[in-house]
N, C-alpha and C positions, 0 to 999 in steps of 0.2 A: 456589565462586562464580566466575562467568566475566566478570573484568574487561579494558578494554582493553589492560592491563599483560601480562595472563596472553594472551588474544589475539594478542598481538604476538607474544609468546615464541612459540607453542607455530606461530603461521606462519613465523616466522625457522627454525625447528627442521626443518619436517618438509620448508619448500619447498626447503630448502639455496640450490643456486645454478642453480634451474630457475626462467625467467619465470613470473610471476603477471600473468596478464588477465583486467581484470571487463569485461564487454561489457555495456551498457543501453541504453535508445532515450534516456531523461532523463542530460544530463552533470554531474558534481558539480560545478561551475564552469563560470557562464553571463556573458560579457562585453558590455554592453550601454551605451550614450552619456549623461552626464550631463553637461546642457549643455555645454560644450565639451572635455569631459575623459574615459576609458573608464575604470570600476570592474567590478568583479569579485564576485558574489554566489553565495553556496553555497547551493541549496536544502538545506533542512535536514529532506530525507526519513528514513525508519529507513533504507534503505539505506545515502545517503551518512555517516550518522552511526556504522553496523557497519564501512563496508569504509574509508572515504576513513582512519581510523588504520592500517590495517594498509597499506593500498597506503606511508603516507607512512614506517610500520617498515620496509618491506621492498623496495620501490622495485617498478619492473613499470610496467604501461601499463591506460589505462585508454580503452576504447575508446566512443564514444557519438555520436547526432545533436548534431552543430554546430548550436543552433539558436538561438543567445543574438542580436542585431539586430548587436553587434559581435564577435560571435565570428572572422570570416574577417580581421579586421584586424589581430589579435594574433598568429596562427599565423603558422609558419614556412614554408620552401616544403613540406614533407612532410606539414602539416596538422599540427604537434604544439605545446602549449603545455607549459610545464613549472609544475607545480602543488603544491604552492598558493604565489599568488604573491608573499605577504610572505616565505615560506623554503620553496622548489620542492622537494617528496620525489620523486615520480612524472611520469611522464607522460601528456597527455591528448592520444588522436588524437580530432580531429574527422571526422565523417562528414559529407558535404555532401547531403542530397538535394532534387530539385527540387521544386516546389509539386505536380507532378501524381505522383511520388513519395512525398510527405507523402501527398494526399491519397488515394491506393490502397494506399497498405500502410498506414497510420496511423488515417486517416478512416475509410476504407473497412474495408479487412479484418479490423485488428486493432480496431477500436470498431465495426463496424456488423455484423461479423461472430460473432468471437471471444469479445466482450466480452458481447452479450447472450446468444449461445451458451450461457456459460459461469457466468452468474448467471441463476438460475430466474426471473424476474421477470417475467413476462409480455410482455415486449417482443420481439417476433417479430424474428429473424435477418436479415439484407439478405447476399445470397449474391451479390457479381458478379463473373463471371469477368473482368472487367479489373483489379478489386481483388486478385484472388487472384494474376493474373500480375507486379503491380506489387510483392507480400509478396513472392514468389520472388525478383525480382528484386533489392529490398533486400537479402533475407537475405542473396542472393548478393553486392551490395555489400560487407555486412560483412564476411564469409566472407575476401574480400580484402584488404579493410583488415588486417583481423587477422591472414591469412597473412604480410602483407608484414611487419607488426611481428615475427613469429615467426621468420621465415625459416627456418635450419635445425637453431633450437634447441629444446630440450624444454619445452615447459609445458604448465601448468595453465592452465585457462578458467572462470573463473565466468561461467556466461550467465544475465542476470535476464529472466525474464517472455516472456509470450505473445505478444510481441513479432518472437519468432525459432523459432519453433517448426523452420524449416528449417536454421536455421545449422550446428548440429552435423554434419548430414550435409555441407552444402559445404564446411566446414572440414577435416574428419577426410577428405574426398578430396583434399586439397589438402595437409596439415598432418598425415599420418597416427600422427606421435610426438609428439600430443598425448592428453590426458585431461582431460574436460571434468564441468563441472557445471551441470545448469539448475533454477533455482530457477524455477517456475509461480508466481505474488505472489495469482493469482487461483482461484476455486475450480472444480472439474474436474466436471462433469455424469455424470449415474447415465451408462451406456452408452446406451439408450433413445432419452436428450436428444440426446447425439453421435451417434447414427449420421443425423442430419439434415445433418450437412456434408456439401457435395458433395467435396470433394477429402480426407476422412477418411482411406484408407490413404496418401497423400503425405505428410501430416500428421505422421502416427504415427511412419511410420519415421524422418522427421527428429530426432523425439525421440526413438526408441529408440535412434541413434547416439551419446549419453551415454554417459558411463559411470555417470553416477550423475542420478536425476531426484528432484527433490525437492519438499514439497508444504507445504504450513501442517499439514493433519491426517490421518489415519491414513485418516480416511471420503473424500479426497480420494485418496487413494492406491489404496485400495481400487475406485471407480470408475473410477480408470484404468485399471485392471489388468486390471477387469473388460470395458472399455473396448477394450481390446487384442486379449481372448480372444474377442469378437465380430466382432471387423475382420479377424485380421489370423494367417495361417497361423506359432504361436510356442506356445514351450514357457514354459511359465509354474510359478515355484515361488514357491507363495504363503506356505510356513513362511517363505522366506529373500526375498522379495519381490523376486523379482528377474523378469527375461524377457529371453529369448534367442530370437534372429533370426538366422540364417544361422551359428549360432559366435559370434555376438559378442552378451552378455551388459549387461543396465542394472540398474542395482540401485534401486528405488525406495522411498523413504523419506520421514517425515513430520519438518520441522523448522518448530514452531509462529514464525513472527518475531514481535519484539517493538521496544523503547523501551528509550533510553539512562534505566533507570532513576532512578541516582545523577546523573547532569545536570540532568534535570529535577528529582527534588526539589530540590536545593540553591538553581535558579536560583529556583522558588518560594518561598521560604524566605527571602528578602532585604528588606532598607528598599526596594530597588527593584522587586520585587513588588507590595509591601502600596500602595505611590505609586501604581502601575497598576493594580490593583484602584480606587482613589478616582478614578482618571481615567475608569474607564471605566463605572464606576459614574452619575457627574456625564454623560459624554458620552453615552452611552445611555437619561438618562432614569429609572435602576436605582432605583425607591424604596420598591415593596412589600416587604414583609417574607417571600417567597418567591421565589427567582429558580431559573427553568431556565436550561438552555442544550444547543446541541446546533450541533454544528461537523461540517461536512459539502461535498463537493462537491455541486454541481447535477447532482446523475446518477442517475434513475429506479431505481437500483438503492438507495440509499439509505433510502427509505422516509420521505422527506421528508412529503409531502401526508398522509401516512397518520399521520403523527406530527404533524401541525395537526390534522387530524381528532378525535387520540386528545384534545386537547385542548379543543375544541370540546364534545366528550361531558365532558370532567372538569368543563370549569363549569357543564353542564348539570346534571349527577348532585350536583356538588358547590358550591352556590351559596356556601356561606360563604368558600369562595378567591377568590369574586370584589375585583376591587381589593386584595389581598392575594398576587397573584401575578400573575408576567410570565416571559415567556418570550422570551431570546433565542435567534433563529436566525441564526449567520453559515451562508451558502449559497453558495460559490465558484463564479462560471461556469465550466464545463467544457467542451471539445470544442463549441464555441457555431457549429462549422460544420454540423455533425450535427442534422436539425433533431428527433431525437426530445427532444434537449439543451435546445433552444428552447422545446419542449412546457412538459417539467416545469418549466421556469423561468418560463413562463407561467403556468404550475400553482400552483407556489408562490405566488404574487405574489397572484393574482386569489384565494386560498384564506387568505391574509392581512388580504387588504383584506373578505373575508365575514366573518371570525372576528371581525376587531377592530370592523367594524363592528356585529355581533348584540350583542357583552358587551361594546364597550368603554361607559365612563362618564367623564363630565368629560374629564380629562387623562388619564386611565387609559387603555393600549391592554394586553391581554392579549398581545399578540405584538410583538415588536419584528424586523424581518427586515432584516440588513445582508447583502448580494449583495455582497463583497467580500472578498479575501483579508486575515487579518489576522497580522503579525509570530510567531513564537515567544514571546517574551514578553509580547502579550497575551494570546496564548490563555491563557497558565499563570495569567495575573491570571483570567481568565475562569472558567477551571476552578474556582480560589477562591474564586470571589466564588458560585457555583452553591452549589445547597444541592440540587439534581439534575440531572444530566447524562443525558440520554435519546439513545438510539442504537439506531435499530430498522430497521436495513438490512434489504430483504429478502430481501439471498443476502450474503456474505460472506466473502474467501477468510479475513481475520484480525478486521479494523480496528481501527486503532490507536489512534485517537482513546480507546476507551475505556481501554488502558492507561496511555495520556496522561493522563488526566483521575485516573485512582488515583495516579500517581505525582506527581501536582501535590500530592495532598491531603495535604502534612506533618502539616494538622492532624489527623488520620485521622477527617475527617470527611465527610460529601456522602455522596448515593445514585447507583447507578449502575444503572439502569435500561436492559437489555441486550436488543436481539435473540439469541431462541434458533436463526437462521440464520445467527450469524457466528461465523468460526474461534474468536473469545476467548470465547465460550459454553464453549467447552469446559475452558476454565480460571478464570474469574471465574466461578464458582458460590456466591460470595456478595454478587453483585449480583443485584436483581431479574428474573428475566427472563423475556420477554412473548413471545406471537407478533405479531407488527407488521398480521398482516393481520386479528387483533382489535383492534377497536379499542373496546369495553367493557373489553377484559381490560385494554388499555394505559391505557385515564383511572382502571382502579380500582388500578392501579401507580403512575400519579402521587399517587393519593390517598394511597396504602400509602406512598411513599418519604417526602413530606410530613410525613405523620404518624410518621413513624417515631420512638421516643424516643431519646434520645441517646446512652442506654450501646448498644443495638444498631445504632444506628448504624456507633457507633466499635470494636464488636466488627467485626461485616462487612468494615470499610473496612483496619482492620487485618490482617484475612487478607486481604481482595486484595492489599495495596501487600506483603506478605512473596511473594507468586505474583506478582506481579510482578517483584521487586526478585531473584528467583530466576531466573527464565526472562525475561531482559532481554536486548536487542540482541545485546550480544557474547556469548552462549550461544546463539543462535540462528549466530551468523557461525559462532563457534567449533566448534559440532558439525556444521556444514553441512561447514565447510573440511576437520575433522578427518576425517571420513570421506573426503572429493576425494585428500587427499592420501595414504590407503592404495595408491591404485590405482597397478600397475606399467605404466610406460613401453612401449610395443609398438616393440620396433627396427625401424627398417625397411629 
């Protein structure tokens, strides 16, 4: 079992006394003004939740976009805070970029390009060659940031996400006795879909510069690979999943991420849980005696509209749920510059106010839709208070939410009604799971999870949260690093 205990050790072990650097677009600590004073908040991604313990065991630099409102207030003249800052382990450089920076490598390339690229969803690509020269350029940003933290010492690099697809190559020109690793967070298209990018072989070879690339699942790897051997003149050995360019060899591999399993139970599990479930119960309205819920960003990849839909048809098919169930959806605004972002947020909204008005009754509304982010701690009341959680993304590199929501369930109870197009399909096979673009199949899933009796219930719910509690965070960190760190130092 891979705890953050055993995590630490086994990076204390293998990095000795070579730097360790995680490179991310998001930084684990965002400095921002309240009322007259600056506080310090840690999003509490699976990311920051894997790596921010081992950075603080083992000390190293942690490299990201400065993008908190008070972030340039705090840093030093080098750009660097020392984190975290009730008892500083590591270091965080901030990267500064300008607005029209954000909005061509962030806005543009990596979400208008990359992003629907990269999830099958019907949402057609936006290709601008000013977008693409502004990704380069960032990358190339980083590239130096990170060299200058390096200088001309040996390390290791965990680089996260789709974010950097060119960094490794500007780095490893720059930085050549380093060994890198890139973690992809999102999922990787048959070859077919890829070879629609215009700048594809630039692409590629900045990720072949790895030493090691890494994906959620096997079938993600697999189309890269395949991905490659249609682009790009390279020897490929698909027993040892590797590819070699020029001599110089990537090793590609599938490491599924996951959720601080043992965190979240416990925190669910408390007087201060069950207090948040009654609050949120009372401030939502919560009074049928069936509650969904489905926690999700505002991002057409999700399968939002199609999940009110699936519902729309359950109280049609199934009139006895009427007034008997409600369904909450938190919907977080996302990239609200983008206006396909806009859309679906339009979408949802105006597909709310049809549903609840067709079945709603009296006080009754079938759908309750809160457009706002909400704490850790309520979701995990949220999770509890569900008697089914539905998540029908319709492309998926992992999603977490659904291991989220298993690991809430101390009481091994709830249904977990799964898109069969996200990474956790492949390991929550005892959650129901639907294709999202039916939407019969998915109201006769709600029907099914509802009715479920209790002992199979609690049989299900109990082999997911053991696949979970197994394949959690730090076993994802842990077999990513432990592989980074076989790799030998190239002298230069």
């Amino acid at each position: 079992m891979w705890t953050p205990a055993r995590l630490q050790e086994v990076v204390k072990t293998k990095l000795a006394d070579r730097l360790f650097v995680v490179v991310s677009n998001r930084e684990p600590y965002i400095h921002r003004y309240a009322e007259e004073t600056v506080v310090c908040d840690s999003p509490r991604s699976g990311l920051v939740v894997a790596l921010d313990p081992v950075m603080q065991s083992c000390g190293g630099v942690w490299v990201a976009h400065g993008s908190g409102p008070a972030d340039r207030d705090v840093v030093d003249s080098a750009d660097h805070i020392e984190v975290p800052p009730e008892d500083p382990k590591y270091t965080l450089r901030r990267v500064w970029l300008s607005k029209e920076e954000e909005d061509g490598y962030y806005y543009g390339c990596s979400n208008e390009a990359l992003w629907p690229l990269c999830h099958i969803a019907y949402t057609r690509p936006k290709f601008d060659e000013s977008d693409w020269e502004m990704y380069r350029k960032v990358n190339e940003k980083f590239a130096a940031a990170i060299a200058d933290e390096i200088g001309d010492r040996s390390a290791f690099v965990f680089i996260q996400d789709y974010h950097y697809a060119l960094l490794p190559r500007f780095l490893k020109e720059r930085c050549p006795n380093v060994v890198t690793a890139h973690f992809w967070h999102i999922p990787w298209p048959n070859a077919e879909a890829f070879r629609i990018f215009p700048w594809k072989e630039e692409l590629l070879q900045g990720m072949l510069y790895n030493d090691l690339l890494g994906f959620h699942i096997l079938y993600h790897c697999q189309n890269f690979l395949e991905t490659v051997d249609r682009t790009m003149e390279c020897l490929i050995d698909r027993e040892q999943s590797t590819v070699t360019v020029g001599g110089k060899s990537t090793l590609v591999r599938p490491f599924p991420i996951s959720v601080d399993f043992e965190g979240i139970s416990q925190a669910a599990d408390t007087p201060e849980c069950a207090a948040e479930m009654k609050r949120l119960r009372k401030h939502f309205g919560l009074k049928t005696e069936f509650i969904g819920v489905g926690v999700d960003r505002l991002d057409y990849t999700k399968g939002i509209p199609e999940r009110l839909m699936a519902i729309d048809r359950f109280l049609e098919k199934y009139p006895a749920y009427r007034k008997r169930f409600t369904f909450l959806q938190i919907a977080v605004p996302s990239r609200t510059h983008i206006d396909t972002y806009k859309e679906i947020d339009q979408r949802v909204f105006e597909l709310t106010e049809e549903i609840n008005w067709k079945h709603g009754e009296g006080a009754w509304r079938p759908i309750v839709l809160e457009r706002q982010s909400h704490p850790p701690h309520a979701l995990r009341a949220l999770y509890r208070l569900a008697n089914v959680c539905v998540v029908t993304s319709l492309h998926d590199g992992m999603n977490l939410v659904a291991k989220e929501f298993v690991a809430a369930r101390t009481d091994e109870d709830g249904v977990l009604v799964l898109s069969q197009f996200t990474g956790a399909s492949r390991e929550l096979t005892d959650a129901i799971l639907v294709n999202p673009f039916a939407v019969d199949q998915m109201a006769s899933a709600l029907a099914e999870a509802l009715a479920m009796p209790e002992p199979d219930r609690k049989k299900r719910m109990a082999k997911l949260r053991d696949q979970v509690r197994f394949n959690n965070i730090y076993r994802w960190a842990g077999k990513a690093l432990s592989t980074l760190f076989r790799f030998e130092f190239v002298e230069a």
